[in-house]
FINU-976651 format. One record per residue (C-alpha): x, y, z; residue in one letter; residue number from 1. Coordinates in steps of 0.05 Angstrom, whole numbers. Each point is the difference from the previous one (the first is absolute). Layout:
N
east	north	up	aa	i
X	Y	Z	A	NUM
...
This chain:
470
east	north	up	aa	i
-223	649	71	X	1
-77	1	-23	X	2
-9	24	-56	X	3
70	20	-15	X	4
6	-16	-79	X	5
55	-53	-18	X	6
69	15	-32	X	7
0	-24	-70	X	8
63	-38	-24	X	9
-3	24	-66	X	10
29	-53	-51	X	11
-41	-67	-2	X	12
49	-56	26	X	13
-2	-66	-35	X	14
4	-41	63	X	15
-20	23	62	X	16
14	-50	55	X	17
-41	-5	70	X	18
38	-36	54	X	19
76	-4	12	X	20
14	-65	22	X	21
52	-54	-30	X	22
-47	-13	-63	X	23
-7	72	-15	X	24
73	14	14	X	25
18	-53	-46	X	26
-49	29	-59	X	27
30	69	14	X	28
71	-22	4	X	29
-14	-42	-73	X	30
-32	61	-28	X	31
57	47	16	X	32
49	-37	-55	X	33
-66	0	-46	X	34
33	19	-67	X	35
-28	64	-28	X	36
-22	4	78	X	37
-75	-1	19	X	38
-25	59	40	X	39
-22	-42	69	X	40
-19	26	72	X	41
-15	-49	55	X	42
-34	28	69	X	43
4	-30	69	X	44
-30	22	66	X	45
50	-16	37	X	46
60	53	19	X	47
58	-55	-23	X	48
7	-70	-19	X	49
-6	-54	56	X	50
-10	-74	-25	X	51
-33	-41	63	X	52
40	47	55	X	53
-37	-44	57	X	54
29	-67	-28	X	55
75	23	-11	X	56
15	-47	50	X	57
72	-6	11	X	58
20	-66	-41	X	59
-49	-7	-44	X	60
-6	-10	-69	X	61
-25	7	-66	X	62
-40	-60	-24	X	63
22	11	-75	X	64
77	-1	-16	X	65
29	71	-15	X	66
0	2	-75	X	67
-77	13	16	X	68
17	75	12	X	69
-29	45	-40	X	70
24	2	-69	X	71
45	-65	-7	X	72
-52	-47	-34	X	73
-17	52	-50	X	74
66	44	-1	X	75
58	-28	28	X	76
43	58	-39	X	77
-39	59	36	X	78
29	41	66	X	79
-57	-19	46	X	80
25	-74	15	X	81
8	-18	64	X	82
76	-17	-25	X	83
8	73	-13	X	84
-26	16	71	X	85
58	-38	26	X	86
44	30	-43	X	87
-18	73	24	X	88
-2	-19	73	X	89
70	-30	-9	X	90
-20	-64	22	X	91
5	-44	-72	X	92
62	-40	33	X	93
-27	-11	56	X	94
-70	-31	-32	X	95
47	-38	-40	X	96
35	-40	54	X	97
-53	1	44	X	98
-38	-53	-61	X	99
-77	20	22	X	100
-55	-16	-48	X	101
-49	21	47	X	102
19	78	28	X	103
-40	22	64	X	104
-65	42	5	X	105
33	54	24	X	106
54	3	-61	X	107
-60	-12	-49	X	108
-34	67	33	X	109
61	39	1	X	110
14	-19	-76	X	111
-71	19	-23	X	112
10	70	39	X	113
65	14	-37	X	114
-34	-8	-68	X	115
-66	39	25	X	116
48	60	22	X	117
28	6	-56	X	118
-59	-2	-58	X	119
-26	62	-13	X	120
-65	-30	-17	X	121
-25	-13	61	X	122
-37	50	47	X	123
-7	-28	74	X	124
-57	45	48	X	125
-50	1	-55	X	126
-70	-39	14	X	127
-35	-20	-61	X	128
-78	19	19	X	129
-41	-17	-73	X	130
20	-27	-69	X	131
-50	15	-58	X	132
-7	-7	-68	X	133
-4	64	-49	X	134
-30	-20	-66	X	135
6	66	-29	X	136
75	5	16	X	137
16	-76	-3	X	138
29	11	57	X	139
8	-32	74	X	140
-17	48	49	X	141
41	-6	73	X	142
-17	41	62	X	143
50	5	46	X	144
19	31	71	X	145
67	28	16	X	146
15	-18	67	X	147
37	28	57	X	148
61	-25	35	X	149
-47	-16	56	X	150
-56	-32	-51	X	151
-53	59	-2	X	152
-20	30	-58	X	153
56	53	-41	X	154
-38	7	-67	X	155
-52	-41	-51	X	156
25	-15	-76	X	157
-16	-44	-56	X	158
39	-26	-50	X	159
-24	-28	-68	X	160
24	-70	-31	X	161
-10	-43	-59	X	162
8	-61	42	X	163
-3	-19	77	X	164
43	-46	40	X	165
-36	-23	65	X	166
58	-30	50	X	167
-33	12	67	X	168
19	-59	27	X	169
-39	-43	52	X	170
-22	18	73	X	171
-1	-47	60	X	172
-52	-49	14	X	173
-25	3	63	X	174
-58	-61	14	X	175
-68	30	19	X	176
-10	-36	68	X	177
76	42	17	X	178
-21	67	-28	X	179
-40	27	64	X	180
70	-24	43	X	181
50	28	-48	X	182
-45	75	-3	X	183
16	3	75	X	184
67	16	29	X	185
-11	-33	74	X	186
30	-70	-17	X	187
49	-7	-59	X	188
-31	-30	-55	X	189
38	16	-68	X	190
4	-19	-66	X	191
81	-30	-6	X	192
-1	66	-62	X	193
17	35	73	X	194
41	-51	32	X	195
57	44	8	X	196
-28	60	27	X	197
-39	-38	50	X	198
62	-61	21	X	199
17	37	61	X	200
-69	-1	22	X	201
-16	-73	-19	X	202
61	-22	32	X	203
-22	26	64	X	204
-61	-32	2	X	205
-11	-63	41	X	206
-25	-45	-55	X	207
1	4	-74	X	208
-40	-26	-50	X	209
16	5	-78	X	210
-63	-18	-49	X	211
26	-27	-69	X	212
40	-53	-30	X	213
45	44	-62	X	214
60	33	-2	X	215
-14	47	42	X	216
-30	-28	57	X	217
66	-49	-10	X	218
51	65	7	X	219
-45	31	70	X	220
-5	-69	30	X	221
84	-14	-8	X	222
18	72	23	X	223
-48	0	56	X	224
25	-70	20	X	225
75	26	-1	X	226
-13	57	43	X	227
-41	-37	50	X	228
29	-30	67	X	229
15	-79	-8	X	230
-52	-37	44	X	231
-48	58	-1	X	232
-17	12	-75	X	233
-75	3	1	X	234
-22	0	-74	X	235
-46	-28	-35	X	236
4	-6	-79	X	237
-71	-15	-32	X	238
-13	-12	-66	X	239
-49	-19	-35	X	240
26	-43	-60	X	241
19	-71	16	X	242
65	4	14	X	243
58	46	2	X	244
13	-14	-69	X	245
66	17	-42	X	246
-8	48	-65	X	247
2	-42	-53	X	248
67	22	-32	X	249
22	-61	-50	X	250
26	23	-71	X	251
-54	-20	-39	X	252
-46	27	61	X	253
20	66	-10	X	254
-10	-1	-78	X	255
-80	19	33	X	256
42	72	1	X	257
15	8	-68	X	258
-33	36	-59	X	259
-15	-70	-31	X	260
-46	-12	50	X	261
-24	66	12	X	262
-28	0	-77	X	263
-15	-83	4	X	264
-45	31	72	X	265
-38	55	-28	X	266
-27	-35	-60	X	267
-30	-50	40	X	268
-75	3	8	X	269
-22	41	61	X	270
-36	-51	40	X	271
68	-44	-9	X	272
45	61	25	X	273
-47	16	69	X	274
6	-71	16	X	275
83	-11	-14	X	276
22	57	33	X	277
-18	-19	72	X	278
25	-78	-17	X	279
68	37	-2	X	280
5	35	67	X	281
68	-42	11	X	282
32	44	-63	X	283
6	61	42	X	284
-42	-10	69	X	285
56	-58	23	X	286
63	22	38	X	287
75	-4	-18	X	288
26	-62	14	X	289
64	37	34	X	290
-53	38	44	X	291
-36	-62	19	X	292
78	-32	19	X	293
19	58	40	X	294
-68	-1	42	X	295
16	-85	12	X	296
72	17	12	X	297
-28	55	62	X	298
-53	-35	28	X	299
58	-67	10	X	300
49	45	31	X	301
-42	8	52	X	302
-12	-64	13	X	303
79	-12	6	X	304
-2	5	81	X	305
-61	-36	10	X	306
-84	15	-9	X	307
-34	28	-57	X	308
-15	76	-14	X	309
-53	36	20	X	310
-29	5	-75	X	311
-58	-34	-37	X	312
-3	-6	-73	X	313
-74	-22	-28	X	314
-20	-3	-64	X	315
-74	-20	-33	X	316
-28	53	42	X	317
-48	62	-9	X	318
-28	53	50	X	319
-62	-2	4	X	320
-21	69	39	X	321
48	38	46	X	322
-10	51	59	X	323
29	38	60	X	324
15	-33	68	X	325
4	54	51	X	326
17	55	-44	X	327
83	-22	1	X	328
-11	-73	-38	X	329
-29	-30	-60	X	330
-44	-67	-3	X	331
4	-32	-66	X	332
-52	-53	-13	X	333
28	-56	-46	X	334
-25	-50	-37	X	335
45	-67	-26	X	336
-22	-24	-73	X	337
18	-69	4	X	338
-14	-10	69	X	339
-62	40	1	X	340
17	22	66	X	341
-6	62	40	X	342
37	44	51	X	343
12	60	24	X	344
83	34	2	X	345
13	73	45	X	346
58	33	-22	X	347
16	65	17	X	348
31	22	-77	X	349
-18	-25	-65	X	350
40	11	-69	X	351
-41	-15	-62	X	352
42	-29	-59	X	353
-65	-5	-37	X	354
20	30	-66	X	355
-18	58	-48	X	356
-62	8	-42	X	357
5	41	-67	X	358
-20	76	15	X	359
-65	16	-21	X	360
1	43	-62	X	361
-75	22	10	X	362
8	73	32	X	363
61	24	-56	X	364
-30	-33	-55	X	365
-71	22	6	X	366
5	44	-55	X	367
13	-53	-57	X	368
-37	-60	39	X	369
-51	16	-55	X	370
46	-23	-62	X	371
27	-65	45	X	372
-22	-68	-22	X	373
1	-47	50	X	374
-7	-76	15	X	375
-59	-43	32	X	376
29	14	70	X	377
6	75	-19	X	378
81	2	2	X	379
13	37	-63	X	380
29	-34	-69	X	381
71	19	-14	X	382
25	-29	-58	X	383
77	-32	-20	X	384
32	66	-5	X	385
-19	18	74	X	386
-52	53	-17	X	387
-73	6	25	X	388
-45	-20	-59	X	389
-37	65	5	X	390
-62	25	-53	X	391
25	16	-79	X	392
-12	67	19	X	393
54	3	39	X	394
68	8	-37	X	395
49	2	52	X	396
25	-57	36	X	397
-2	-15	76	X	398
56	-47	18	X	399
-4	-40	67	X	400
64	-28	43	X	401
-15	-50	57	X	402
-82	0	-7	X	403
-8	-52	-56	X	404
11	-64	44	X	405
-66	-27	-28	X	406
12	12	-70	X	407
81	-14	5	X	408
9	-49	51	X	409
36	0	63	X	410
67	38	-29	X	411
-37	60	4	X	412
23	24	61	X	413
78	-38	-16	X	414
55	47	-1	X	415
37	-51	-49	X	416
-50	16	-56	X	417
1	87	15	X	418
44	16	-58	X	419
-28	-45	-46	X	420
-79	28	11	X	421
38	66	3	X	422
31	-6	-69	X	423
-58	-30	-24	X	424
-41	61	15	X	425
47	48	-31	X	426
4	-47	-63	X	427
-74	7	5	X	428
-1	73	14	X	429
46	25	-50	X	430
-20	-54	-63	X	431
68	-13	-7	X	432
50	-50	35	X	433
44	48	38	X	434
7	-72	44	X	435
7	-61	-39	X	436
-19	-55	44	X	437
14	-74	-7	X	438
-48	-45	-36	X	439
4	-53	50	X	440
19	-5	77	X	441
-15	-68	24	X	442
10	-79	-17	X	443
-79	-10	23	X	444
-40	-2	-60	X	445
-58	19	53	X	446
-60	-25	-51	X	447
-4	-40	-67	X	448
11	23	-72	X	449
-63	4	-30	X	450
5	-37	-77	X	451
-78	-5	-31	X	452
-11	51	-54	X	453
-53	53	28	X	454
-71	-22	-1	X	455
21	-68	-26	X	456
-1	-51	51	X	457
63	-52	-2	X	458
-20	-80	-6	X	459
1	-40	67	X	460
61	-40	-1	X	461
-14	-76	20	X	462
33	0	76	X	463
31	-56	35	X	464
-28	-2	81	X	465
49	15	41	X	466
12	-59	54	X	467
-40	17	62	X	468
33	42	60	X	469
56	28	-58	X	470
């Protein structure tokens, strides 16, 4: 392939989309019932669409209610609902009686593959390898690779676009004292993104050990726990937040994942927004309350005929370092926080539910970092319309899904808010309203009205003390 020129797609595209995952899917699925249309191609690496594949455990599900499909929020008319899925699988009734708000994982990925097979705008086995800028064609340049059914290289292309959409998602997180462990394949150490592939093995391991307190570490602990003998469990959960804390999932909680607070977030000074977002790791970090039930519910049915199982739940705790034990086991070094205590756990498998990080941008992007203005920590700015505040110079637009959580708060990643931010970026796109969106999406009026004329400073009103302790 060296050397081999690349296969010019001729007519400039006004969207060109890199990653299909669910936020892409829903911006493609909006832009198909564009009116007037808008000429849009969206990439992915990948040969087909898979959402999570290593946590469709059987069971579980969706953490947002199903009306948070693709299109609903923004188009509840248009033939990619999830509604419409049902309908064409024969299975409305059914959904009907059945009277779920909250559909499994594995209906959510089958759903999101019916739409992708069936939008001609998307092109899966095609790695995106640079982006640039061309100021003389004010133009977006994308370099591509066509790949093979087995992933090697078919054929290189670029494509030209007035405007990207980046939607590559996140990648696991895997903690740096792990990384050596999880590299080599003698002892199971995975990241719960590969639960599935790797349960047989885990399960016949001696004694398991699953590193961090969400969702997900909630889901592996249960259906490990299930499938292990009564009496002779062996697992240890470790986490290290201070409890095994419930998602916090009141109605007024949840208005944190609505626009009103997504715009009421990113105006907020920068400083203020780095030091909120962490304060409200129980907004999506926590687990389902259900989840939490059905884990109490298991671990007391085996206490019906006497003893206690064979499992140890321990949260407020961090590992420290970690290494191999005779090639076959792993020696975690742990540290309590409120204790300040020490110890050492062997296990011979370990599942990290430690999360996702954003995917770094660095590599595909290098070719406009030069035009990107960024904040103090370096992140770059993107402003209320979800685009990268990029140099003057620069007249297209590059649009960003699920990589603004510090300049739009922790929705970002929410699949309750995709249609909105997608119709917002085609409203944005296009200059017109091909979406229009509701003014207002929440009770919370999340900060104060501000009254003063500009530059004119209102009088102090005379205030009455508040009685102490009110």
């Amino acid at each position: 392939m060296t050397g081999t020129p690349p296969t010019e797609r001729a007519q400039p595209q006004d969207l060109v989309g890199i990653g299909i995952g669910p936020f892409n899917l829903s911006l493609a699925a909006l832009a198909d019932r564009v009116p007037g249309g808008i000429a849009a191609t969206f990439y992915e690496q990948r040969p087909a669409f898979h959402w999570h594949p290593g946590l469709l455990i059987e069971g579980a599900t969706l953490q947002v209610p199903f009306l948070a499909d693709l299109v609903t929020l923004a188009d509840p008319a248009s033939p990619w609902t999830f509604l419409n899925y049902l309908r064409a699988r024969d299975r409305l009734f059914p959904f009907y009686f059945a009277e779920r708000f909250h559909i499994q994982r594995s209906e959510y990925d089958d759903y999101c593959r019916w739409v992708s097979d069936r939008l001609p705008s998307l092109h899966f086995g095609h790695q995106i390898d640079a982006v640039r800028w061309n100021p003389e064609r004010s133009l977006f340049e994308v370099d591509f690779t066509q790949l093979d059914a087995d992933g090697g290289a078919e054929a290189l292309g670029r494509a030209y676009s007035r405007h990207i959409a980046l939607g590559v998602g996140t990648e696991p997180y895997i903690p740096e004292p792990l990384k050596p462990l999880a590299e080599a394949p003698a002892v199971p150490v995975i990241h719960s993104a590969d639960y599935l592939d790797n349960r047989q093995r885990l399960l016949a391991a001696d004694h398991i050990t699953i590193i961090g307190s969400g969702q997900s570490g909630a889901e592996v602990f249960l259906d490990l726990l299930r499938a292990r003998p009564e009496g002779a469990e062996k697992i240890h959960w470790l986490a290290r937040s201070e409890a095994f804390a419930p998602m916090e999932y009141s109605k007024l909680g949840l208005e944190h994942f609505t626009p009103d607070y997504t715009r009421y977030f990113h105006a907020l000074p920068e400083r203020t927004r780095d030091a909120l977002v962490p304060r409200q790791w129980q907004l999506h970090k926590g687990i389902d309350a259900d989840t939490i039930a059905a884990i109490h519910a298991e671990l007391y049915r085996r206490t019906l005929h006497g003893g206690w199982p064979d499992a140890v739940l321990t949260p407020g705790v961090c590992v420290r370092t970690a290494g191999r034990v005779a090639t076959t086991k792993v020696e975690l070094h742990l540290e309590h926080a409120q204790q300040g205590t020490r110890s050492r756990l062997t296990t011979d498998a370990v599942v990290l539910a430690t999360g996702y990080r954003e995917r770094p941008l660095d590599r595909m992007l290098a070719g406009i970092d030069p035009y990107v203005r960024r904040d103090a920590a370096g992140r770059p700015h993107i402003d209320d319309q979800f685009r990268l505040v990029l140099d003057g110079s620069v007249t297209g637009s590059v649009y960003v899904q699920n990589a603004e959580r510090h300049t739009h708060g922790v929705g970002a990643p929410d699949l309750g808010l995709a249609a909105w931010r997608s119709a917002s970026i085609l409203n944005s796109l296009t200059g017109k309203e091909p979406y229009p969106l509701p003014r207002r999406t929440a009770f919370t009026s999340f900060g104060l009205e501000r009254r003063e004329a500009p530059g004119i400073p209102a009088p102090a009103p005379e205030l009455t003390p508040l009685a102490r302790g009110i």
